[in-house]
N, C-alpha and C positions, 0 to 999 in steps of 0.2 A: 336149738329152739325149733321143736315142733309144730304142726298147726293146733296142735292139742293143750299147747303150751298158751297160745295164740288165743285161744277160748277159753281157755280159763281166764288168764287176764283179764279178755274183752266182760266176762262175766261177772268180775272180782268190780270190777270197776260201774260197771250198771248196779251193780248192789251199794256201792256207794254213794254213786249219784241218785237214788232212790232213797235210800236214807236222810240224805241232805235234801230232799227238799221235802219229803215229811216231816223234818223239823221244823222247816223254813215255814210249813204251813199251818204247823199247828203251835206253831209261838205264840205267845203271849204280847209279843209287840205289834205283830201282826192282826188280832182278834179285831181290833176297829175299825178298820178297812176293809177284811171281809166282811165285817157286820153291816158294812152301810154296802159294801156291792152285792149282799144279797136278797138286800129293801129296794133296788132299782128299780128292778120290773114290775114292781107293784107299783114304785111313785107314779099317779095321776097327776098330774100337774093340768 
């Protein structure tokens, strides 16, 4: 195992972990929670 081996892996592996959490974000269970923390900075209270 080369270092070339090494980077790919490290690379194979960041495209996973990017995947997973553009699901995570654009889920459907997820939608209400962003919807209200992106009305924050407006709430005046």
């Amino acid at each position: 195992m080369d270092i070339n081996d090494l980077r790919a892996a490290t690379t194979v592996i960041s495209f996973v972990i990017f995947i997973g959490i553009m699901v995570w974000a654009f889920s459907r269970r997820n939608k209400e929670d962003f919807e209200a923390a992106s009305k924050l900075p407006l709430d005046q209270d």
